[in-house]
mmCIF file of the N, C-alpha and C atoms, coordinates in Angstrom:
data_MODEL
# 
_entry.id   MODEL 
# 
loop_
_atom_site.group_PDB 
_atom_site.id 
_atom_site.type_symbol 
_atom_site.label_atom_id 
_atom_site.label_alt_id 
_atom_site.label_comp_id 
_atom_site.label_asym_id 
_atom_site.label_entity_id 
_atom_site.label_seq_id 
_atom_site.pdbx_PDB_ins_code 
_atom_site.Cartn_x 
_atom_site.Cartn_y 
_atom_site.Cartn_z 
_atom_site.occupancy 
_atom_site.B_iso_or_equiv 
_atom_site.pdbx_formal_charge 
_atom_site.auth_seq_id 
_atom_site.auth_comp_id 
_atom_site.auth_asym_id 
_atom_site.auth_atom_id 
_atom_site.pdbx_PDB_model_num 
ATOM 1   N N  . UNK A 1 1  ? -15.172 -5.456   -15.991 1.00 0.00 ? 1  UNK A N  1 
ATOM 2   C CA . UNK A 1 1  ? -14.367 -6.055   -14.953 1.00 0.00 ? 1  UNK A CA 1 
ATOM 3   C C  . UNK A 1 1  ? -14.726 -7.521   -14.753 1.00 0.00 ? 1  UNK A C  1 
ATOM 4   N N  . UNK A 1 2  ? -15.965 -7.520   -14.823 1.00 0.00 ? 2  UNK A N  1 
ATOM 5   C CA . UNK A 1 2  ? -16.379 -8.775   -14.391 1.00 0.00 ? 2  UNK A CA 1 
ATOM 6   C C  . UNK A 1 2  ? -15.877 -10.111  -15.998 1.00 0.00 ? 2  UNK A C  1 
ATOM 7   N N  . UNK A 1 3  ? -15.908 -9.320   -17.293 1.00 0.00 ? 3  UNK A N  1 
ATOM 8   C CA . UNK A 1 3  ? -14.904 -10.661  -17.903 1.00 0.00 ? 3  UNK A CA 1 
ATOM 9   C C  . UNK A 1 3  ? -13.427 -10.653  -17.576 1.00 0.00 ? 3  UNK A C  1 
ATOM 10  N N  . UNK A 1 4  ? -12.739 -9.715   -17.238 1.00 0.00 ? 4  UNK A N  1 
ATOM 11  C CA . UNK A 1 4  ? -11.461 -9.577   -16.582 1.00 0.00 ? 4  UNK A CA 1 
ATOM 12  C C  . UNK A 1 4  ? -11.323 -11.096  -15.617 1.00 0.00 ? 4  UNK A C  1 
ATOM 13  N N  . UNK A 1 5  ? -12.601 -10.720  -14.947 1.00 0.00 ? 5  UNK A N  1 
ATOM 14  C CA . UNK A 1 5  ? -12.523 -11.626  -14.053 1.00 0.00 ? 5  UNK A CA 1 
ATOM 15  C C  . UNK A 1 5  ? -12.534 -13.114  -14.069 1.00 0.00 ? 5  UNK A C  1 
ATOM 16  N N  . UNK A 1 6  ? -13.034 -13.419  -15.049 1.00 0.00 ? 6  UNK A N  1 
ATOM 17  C CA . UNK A 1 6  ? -13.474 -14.435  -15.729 1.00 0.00 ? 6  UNK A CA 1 
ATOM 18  C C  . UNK A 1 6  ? -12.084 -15.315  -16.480 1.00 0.00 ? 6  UNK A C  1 
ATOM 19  N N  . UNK A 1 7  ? -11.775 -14.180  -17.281 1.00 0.00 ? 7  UNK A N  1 
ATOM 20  C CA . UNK A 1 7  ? -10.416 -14.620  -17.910 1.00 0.00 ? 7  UNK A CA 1 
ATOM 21  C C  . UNK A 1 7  ? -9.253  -15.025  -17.013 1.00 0.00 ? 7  UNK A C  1 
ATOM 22  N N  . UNK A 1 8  ? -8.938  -14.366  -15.690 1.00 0.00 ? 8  UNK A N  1 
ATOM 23  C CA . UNK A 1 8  ? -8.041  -14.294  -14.969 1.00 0.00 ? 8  UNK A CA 1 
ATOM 24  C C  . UNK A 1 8  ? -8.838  -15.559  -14.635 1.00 0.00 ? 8  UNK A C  1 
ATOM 25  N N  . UNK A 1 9  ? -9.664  -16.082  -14.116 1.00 0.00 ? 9  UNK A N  1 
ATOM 26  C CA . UNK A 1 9  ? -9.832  -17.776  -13.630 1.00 0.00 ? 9  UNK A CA 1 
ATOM 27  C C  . UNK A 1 9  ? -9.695  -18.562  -14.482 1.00 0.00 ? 9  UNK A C  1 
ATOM 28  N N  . UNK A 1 10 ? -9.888  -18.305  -15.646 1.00 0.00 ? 10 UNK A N  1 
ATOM 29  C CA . UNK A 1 10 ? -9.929  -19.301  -16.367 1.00 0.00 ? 10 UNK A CA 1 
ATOM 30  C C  . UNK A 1 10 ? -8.598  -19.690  -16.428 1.00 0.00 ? 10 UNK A C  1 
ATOM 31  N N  . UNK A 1 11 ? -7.291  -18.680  -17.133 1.00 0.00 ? 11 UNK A N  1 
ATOM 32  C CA . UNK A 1 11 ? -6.353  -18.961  -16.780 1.00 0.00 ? 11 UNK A CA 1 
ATOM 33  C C  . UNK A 1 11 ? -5.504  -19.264  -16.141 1.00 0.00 ? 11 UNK A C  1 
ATOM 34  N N  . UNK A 1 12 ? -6.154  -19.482  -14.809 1.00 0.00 ? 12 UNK A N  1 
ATOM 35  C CA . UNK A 1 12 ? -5.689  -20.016  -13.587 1.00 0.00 ? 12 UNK A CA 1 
ATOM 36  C C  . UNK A 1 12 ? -5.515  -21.604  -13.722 1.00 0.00 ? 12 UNK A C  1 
ATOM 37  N N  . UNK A 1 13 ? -7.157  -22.005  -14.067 1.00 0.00 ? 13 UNK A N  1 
ATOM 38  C CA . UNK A 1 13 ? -7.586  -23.275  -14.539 1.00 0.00 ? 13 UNK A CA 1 
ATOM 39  C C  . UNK A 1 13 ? -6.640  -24.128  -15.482 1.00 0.00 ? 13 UNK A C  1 
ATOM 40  N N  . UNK A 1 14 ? -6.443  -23.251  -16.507 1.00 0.00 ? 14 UNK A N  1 
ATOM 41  C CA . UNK A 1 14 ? -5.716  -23.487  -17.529 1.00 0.00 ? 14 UNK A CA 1 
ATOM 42  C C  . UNK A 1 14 ? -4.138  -23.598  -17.185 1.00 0.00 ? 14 UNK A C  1 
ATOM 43  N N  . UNK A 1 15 ? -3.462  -23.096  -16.326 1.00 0.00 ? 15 UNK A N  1 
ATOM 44  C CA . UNK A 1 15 ? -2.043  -23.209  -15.988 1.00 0.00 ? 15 UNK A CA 1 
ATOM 45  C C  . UNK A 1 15 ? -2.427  -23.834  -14.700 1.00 0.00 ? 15 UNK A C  1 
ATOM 46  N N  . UNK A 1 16 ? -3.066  -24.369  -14.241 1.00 0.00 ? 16 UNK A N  1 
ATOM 47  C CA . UNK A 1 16 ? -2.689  -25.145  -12.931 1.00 0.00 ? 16 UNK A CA 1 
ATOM 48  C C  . UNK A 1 16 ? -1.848  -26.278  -13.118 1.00 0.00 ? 16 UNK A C  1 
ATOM 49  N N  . UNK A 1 17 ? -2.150  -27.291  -14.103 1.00 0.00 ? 17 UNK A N  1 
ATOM 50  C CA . UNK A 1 17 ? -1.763  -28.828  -14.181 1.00 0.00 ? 17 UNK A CA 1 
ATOM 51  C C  . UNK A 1 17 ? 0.143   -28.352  -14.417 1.00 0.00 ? 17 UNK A C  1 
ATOM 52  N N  . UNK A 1 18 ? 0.275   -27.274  -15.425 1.00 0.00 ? 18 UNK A N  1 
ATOM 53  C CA . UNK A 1 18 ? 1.571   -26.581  -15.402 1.00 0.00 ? 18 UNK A CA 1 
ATOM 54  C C  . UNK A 1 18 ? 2.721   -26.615  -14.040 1.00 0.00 ? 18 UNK A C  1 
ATOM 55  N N  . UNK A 1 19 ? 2.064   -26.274  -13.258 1.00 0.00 ? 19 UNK A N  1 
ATOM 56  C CA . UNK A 1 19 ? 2.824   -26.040  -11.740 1.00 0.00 ? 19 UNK A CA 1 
ATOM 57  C C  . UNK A 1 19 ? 3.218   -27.292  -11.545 1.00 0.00 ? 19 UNK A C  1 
ATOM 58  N N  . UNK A 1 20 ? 2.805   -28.817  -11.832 1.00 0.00 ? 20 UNK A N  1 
ATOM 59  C CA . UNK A 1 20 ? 2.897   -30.494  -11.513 1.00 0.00 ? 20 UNK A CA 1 
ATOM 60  C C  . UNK A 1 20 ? 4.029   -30.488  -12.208 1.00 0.00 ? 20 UNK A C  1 
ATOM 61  N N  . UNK A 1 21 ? 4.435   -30.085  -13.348 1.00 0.00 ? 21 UNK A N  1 
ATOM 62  C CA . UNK A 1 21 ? 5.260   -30.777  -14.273 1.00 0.00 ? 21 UNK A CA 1 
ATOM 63  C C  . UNK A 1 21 ? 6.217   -30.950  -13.483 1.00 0.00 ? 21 UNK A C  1 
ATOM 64  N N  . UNK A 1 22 ? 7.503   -29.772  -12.615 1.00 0.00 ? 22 UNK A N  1 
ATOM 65  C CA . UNK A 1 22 ? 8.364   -30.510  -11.834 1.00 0.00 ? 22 UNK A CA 1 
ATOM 66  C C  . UNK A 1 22 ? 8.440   -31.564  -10.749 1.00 0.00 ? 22 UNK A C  1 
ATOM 67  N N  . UNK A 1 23 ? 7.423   -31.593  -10.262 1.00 0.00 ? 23 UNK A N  1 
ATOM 68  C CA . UNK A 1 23 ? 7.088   -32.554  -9.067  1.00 0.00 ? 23 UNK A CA 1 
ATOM 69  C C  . UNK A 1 23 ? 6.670   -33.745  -10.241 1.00 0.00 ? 23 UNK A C  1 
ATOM 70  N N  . UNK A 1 24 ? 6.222   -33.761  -11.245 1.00 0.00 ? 24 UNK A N  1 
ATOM 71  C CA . UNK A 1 24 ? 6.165   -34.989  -12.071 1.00 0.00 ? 24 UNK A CA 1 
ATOM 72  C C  . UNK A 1 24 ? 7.819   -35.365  -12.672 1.00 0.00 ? 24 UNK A C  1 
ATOM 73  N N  . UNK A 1 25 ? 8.322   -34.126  -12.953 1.00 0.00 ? 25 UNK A N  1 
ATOM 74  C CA . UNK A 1 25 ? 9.143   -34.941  -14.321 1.00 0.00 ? 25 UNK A CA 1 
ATOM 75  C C  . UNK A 1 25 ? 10.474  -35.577  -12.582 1.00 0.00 ? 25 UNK A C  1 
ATOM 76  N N  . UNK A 1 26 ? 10.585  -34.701  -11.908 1.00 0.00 ? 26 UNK A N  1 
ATOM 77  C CA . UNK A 1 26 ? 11.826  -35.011  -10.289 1.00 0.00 ? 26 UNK A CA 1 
ATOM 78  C C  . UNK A 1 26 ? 11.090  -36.648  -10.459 1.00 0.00 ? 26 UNK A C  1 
ATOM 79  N N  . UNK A 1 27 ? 9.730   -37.052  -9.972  1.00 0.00 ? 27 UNK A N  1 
ATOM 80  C CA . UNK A 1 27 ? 8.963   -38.232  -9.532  1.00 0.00 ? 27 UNK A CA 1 
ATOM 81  C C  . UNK A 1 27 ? 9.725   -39.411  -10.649 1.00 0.00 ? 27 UNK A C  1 
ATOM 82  N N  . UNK A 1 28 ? 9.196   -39.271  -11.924 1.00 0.00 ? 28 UNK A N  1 
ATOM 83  C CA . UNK A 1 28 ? 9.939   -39.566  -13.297 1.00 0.00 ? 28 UNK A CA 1 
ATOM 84  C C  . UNK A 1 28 ? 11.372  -40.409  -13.306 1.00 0.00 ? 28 UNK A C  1 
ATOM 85  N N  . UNK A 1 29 ? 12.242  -38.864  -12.728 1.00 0.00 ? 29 UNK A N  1 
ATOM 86  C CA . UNK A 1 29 ? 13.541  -39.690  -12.903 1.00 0.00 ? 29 UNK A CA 1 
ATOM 87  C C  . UNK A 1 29 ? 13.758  -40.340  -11.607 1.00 0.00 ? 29 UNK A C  1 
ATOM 88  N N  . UNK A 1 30 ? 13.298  -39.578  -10.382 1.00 0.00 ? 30 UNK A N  1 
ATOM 89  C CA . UNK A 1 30 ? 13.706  -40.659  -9.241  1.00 0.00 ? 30 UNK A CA 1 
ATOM 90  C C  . UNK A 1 30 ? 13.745  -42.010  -9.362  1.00 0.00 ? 30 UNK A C  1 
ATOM 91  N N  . UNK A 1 31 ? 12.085  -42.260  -10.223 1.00 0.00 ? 31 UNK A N  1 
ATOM 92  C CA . UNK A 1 31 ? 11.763  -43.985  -10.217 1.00 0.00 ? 31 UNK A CA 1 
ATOM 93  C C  . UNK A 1 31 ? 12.773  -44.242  -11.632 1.00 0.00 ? 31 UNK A C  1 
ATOM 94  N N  . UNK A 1 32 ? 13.516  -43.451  -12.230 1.00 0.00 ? 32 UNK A N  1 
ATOM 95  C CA . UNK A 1 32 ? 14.189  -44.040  -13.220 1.00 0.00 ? 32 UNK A CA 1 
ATOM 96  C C  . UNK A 1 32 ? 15.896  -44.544  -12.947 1.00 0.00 ? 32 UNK A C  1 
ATOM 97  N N  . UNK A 1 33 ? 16.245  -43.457  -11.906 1.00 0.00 ? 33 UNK A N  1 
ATOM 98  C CA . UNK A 1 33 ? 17.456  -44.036  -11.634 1.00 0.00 ? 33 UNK A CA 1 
ATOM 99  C C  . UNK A 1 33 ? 17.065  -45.412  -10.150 1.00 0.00 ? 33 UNK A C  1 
ATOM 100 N N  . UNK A 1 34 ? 16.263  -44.800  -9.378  1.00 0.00 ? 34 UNK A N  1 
ATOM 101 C CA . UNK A 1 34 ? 16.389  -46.580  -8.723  1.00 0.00 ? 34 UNK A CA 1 
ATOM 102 C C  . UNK A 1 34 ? 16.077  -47.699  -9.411  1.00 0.00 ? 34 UNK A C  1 
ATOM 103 N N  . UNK A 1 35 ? 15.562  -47.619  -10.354 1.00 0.00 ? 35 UNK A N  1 
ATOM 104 C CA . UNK A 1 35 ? 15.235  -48.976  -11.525 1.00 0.00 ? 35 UNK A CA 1 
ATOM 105 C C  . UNK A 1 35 ? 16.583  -49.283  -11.784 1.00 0.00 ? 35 UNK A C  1 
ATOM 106 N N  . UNK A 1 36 ? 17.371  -48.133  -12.510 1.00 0.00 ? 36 UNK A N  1 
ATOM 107 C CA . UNK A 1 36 ? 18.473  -48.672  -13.335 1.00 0.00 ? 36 UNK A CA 1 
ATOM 108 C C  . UNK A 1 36 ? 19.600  -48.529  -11.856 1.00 0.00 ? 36 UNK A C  1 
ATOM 109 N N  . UNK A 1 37 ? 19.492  -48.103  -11.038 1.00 0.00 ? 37 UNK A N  1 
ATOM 110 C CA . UNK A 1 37 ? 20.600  -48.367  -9.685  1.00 0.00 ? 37 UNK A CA 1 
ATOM 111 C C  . UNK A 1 37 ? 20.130  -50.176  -8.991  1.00 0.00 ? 37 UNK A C  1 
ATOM 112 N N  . UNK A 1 38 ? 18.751  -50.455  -8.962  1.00 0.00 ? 38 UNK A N  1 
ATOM 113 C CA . UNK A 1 38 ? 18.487  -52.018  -9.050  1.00 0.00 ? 38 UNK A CA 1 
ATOM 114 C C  . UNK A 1 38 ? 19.019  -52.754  -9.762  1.00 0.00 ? 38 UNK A C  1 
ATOM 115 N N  . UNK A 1 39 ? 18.827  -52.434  -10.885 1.00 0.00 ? 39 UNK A N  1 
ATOM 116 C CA . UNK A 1 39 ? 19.065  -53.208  -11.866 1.00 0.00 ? 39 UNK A CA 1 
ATOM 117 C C  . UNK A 1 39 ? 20.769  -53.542  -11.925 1.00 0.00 ? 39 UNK A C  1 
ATOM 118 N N  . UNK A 1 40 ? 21.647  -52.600  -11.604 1.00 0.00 ? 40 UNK A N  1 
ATOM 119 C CA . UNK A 1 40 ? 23.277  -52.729  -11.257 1.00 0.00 ? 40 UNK A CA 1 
ATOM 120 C C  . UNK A 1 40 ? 23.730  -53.572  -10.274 1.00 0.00 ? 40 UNK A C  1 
ATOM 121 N N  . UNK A 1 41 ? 23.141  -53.027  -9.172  1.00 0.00 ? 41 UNK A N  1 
ATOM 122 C CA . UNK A 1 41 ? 23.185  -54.022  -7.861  1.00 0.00 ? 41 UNK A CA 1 
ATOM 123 C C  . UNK A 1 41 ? 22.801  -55.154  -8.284  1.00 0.00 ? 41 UNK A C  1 
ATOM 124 N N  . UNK A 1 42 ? 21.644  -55.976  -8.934  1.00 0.00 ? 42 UNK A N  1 
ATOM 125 C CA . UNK A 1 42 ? 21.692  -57.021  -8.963  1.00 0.00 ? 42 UNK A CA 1 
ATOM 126 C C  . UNK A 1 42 ? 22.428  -57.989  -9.397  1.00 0.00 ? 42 UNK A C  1 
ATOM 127 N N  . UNK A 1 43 ? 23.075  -57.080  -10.864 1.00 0.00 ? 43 UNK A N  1 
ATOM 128 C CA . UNK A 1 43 ? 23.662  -57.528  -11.528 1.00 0.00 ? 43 UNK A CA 1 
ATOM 129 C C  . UNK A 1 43 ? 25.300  -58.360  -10.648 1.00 0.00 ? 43 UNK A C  1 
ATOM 130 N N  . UNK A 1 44 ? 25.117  -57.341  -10.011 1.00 0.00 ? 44 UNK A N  1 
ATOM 131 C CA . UNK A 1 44 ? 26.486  -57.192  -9.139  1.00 0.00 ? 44 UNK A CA 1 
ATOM 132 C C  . UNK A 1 44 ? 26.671  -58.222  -8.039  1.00 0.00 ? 44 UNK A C  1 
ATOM 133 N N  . UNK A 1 45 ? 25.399  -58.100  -7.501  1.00 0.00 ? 45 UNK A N  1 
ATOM 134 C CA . UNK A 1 45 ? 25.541  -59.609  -6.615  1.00 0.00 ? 45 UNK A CA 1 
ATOM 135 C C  . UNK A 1 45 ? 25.030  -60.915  -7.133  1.00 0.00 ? 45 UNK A C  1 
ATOM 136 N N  . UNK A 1 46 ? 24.648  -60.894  -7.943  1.00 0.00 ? 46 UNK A N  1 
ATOM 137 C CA . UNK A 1 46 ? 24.658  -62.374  -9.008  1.00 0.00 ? 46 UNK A CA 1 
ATOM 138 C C  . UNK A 1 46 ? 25.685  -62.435  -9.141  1.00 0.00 ? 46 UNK A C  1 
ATOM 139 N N  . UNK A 1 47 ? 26.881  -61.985  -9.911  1.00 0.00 ? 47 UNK A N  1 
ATOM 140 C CA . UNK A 1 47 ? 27.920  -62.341  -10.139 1.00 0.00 ? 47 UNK A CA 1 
ATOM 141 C C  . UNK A 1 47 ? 29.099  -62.492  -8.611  1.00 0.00 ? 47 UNK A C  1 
ATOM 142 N N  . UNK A 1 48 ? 28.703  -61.858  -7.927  1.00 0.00 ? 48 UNK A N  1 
ATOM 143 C CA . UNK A 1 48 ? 29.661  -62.449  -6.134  1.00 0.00 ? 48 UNK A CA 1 
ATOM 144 C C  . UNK A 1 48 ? 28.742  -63.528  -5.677  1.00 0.00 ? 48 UNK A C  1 
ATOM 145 N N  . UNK A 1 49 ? 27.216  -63.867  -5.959  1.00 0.00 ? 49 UNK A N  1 
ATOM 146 C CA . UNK A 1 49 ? 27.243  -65.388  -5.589  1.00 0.00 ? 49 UNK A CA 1 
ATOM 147 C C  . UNK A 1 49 ? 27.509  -66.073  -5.901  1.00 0.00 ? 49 UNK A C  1 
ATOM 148 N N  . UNK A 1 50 ? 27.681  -66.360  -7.503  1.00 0.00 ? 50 UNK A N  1 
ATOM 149 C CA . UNK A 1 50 ? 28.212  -67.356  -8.562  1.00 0.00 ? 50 UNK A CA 1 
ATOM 150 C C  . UNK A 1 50 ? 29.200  -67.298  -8.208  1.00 0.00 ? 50 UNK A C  1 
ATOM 151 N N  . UNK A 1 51 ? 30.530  -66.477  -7.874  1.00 0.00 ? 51 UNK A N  1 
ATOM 152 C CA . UNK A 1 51 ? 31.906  -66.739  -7.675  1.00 0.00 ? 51 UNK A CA 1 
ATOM 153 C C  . UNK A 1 51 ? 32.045  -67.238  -6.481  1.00 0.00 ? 51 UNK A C  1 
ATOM 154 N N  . UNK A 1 52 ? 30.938  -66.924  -5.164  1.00 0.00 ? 52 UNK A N  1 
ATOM 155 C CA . UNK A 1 52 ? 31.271  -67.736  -4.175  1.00 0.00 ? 52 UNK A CA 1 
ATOM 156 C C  . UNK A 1 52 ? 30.991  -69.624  -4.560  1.00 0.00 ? 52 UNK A C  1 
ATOM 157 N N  . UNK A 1 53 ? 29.857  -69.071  -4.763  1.00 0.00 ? 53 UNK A N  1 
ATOM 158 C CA . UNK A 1 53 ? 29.326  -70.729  -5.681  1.00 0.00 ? 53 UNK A CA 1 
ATOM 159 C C  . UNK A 1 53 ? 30.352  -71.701  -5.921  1.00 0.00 ? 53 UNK A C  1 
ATOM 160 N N  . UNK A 1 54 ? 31.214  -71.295  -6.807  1.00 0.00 ? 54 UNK A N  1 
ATOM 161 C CA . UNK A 1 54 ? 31.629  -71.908  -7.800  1.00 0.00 ? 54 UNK A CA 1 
ATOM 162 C C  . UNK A 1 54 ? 33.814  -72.108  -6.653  1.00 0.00 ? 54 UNK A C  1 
ATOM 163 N N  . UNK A 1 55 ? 33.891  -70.753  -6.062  1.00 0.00 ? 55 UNK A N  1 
ATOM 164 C CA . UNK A 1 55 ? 34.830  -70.818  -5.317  1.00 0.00 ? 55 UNK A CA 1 
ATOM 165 C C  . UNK A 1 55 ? 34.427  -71.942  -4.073  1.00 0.00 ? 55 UNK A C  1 
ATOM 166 N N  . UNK A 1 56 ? 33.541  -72.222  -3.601  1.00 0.00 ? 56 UNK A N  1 
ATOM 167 C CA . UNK A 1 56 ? 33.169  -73.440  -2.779  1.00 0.00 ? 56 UNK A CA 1 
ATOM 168 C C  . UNK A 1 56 ? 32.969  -74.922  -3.191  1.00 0.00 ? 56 UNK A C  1 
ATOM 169 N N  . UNK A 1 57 ? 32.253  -74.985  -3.933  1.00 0.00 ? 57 UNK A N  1 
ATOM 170 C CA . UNK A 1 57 ? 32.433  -76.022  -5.199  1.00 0.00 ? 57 UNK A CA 1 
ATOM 171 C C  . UNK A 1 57 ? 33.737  -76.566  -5.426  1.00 0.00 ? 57 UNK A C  1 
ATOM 172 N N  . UNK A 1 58 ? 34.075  -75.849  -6.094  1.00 0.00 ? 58 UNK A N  1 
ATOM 173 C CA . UNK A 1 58 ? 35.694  -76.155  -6.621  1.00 0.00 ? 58 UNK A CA 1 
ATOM 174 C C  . UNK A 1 58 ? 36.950  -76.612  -5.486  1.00 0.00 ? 58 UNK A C  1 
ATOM 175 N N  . UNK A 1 59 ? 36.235  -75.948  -3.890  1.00 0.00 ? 59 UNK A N  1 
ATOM 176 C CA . UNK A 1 59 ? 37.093  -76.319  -2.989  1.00 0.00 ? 59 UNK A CA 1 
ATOM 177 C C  . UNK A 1 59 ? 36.414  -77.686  -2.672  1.00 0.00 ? 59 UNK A C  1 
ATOM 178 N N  . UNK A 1 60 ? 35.324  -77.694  -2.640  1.00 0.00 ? 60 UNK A N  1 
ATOM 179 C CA . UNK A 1 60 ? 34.635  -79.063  -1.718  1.00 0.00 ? 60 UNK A CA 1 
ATOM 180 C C  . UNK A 1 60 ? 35.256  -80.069  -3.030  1.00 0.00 ? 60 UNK A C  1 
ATOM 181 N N  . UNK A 1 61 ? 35.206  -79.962  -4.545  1.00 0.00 ? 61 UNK A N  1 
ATOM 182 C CA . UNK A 1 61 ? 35.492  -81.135  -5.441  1.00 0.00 ? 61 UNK A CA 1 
ATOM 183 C C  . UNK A 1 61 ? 37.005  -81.157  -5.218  1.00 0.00 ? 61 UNK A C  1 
ATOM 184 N N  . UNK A 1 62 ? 37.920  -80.732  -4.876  1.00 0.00 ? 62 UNK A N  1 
ATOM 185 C CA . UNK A 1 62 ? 39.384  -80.985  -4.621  1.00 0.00 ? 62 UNK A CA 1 
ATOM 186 C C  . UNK A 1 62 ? 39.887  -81.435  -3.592  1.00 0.00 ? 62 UNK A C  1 
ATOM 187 N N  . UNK A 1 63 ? 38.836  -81.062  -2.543  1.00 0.00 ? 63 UNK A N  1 
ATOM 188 C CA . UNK A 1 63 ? 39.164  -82.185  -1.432  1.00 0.00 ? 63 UNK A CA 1 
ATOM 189 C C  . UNK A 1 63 ? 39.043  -83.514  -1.330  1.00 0.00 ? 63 UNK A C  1 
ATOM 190 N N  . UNK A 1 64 ? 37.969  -83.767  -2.432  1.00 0.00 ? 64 UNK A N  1 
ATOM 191 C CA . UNK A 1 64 ? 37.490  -85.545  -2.608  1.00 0.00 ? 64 UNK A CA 1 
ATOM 192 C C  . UNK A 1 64 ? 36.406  -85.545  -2.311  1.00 0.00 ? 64 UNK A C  1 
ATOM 193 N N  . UNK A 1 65 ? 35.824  -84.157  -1.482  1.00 0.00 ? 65 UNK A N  1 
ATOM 194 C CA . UNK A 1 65 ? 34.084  -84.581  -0.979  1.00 0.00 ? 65 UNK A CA 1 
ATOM 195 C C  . UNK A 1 65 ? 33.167  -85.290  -2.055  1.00 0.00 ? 65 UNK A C  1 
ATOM 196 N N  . UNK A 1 66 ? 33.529  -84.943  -2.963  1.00 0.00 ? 66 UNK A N  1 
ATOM 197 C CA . UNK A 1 66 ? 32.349  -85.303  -3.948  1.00 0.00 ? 66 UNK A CA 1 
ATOM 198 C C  . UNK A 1 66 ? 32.363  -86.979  -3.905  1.00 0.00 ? 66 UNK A C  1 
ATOM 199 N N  . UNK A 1 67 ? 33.522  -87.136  -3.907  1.00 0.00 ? 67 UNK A N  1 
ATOM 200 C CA . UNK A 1 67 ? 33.817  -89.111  -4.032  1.00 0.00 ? 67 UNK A CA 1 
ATOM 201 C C  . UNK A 1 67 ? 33.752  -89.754  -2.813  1.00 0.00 ? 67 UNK A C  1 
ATOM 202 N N  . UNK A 1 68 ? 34.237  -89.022  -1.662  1.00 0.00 ? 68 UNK A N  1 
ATOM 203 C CA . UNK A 1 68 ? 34.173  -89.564  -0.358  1.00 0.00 ? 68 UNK A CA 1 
ATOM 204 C C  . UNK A 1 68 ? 31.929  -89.988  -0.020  1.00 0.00 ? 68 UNK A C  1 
ATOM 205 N N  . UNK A 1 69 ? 31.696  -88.549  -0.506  1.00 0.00 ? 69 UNK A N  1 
ATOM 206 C CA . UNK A 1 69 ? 30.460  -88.819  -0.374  1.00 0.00 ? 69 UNK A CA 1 
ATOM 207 C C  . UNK A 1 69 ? 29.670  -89.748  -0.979  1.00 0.00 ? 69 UNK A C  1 
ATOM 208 N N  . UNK A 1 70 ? 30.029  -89.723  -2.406  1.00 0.00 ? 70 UNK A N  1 
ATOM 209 C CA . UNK A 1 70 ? 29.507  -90.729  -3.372  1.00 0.00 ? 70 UNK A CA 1 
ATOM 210 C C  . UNK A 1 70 ? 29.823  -92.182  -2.734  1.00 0.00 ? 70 UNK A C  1 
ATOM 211 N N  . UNK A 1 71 ? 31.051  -92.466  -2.407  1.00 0.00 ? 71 UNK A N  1 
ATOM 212 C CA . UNK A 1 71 ? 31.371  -93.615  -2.453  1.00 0.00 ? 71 UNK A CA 1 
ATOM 213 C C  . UNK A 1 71 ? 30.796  -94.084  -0.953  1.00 0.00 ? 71 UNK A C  1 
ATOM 214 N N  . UNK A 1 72 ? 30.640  -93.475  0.125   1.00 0.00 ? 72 UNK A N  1 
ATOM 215 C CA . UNK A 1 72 ? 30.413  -93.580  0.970   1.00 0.00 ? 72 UNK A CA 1 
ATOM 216 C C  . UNK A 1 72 ? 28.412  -94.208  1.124   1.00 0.00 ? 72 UNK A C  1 
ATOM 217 N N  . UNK A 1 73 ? 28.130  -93.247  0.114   1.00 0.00 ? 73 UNK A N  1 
ATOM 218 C CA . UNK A 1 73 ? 26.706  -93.993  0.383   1.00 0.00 ? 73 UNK A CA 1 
ATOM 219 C C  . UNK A 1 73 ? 26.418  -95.591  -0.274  1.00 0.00 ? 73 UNK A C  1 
ATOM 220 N N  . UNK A 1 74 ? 27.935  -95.992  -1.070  1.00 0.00 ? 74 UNK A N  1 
ATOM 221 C CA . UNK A 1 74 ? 27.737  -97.345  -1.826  1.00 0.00 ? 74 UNK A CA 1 
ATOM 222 C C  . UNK A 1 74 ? 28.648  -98.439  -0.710  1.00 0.00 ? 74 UNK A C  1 
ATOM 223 N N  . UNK A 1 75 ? 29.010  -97.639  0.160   1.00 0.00 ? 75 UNK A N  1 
ATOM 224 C CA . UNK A 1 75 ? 30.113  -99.100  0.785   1.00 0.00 ? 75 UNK A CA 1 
ATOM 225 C C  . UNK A 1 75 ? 29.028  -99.630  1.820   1.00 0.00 ? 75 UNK A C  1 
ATOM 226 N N  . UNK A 1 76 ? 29.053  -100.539 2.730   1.00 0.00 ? 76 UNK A N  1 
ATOM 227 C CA . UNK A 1 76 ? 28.395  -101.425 3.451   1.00 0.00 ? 76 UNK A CA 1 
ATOM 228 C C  . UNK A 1 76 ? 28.719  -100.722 4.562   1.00 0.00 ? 76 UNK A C  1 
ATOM 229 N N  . UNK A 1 77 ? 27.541  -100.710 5.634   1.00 0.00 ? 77 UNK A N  1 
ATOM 230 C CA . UNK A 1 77 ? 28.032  -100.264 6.979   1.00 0.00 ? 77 UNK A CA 1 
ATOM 231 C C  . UNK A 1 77 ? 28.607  -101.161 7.906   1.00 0.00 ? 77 UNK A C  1 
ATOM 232 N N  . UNK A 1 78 ? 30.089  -100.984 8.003   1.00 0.00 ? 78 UNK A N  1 
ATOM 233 C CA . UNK A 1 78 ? 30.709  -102.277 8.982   1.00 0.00 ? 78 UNK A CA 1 
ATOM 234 C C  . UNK A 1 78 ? 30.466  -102.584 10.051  1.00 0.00 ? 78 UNK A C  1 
ATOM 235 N N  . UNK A 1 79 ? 29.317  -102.128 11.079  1.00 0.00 ? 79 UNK A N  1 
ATOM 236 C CA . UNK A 1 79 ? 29.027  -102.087 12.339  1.00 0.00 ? 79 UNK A CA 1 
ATOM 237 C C  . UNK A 1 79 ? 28.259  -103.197 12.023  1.00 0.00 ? 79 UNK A C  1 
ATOM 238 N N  . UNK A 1 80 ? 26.954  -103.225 11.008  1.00 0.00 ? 80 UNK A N  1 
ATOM 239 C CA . UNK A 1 80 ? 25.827  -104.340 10.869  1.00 0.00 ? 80 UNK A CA 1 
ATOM 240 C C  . UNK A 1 80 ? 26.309  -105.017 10.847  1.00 0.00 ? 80 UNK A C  1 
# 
C-alpha cells in the first residue's frame, strides 16, 4: 500500500503543471488579441489624424493664411 501510495503522489506531482495549461494558453491569447486589437486602433487613428491634419491645412492654405502670415511678418509696422 504504502508504494501505491507513493505512486499516487508522485503522479499528482507529475500532472500538476497540466491543470495551468488552460489558464496559460486563455492568458496567451488574451495578450494576443489586445496586441493585435492595439495594433488596429492605432492604425486607425493615425490615419483620422493625418486626414484631420491635412483637412485643416489645406483649409488654412486656401484661405491665404499661409501668405497673409508670411507676408505679414515682412511688412513694416505702420503705427512706428
Amino acid at each position: 500500500m504504502n508504494d501505491l501510495a507513493k505512486r499516487d503522489g508522485e503522479a499528482r506531482r507529475l500532472a500538476s503543471p497540466r491543470r495551468y495549461l488552460p489558464l496559460a494558453l486563455a492568458l496567451c491569447v488574451g495578450v494576443m488579441l489586445s496586441v493585435v486589437a492595439f495594433m488596429m486602433v492605432r492604425g486607425w487613428e493615425q490615419k483620422l489624424i493625418k486626414a484631420e491634419f491635412e483637412d485643416r491645412a489645406g483649409d488654412f492654405y486656401v484661405r491665404g493664411g499661409i501668405h497673409t502670415a508670411i507676408n505679414a511678418l515682412y511688412q513694416p509696422d505702420e503705427q512706428a
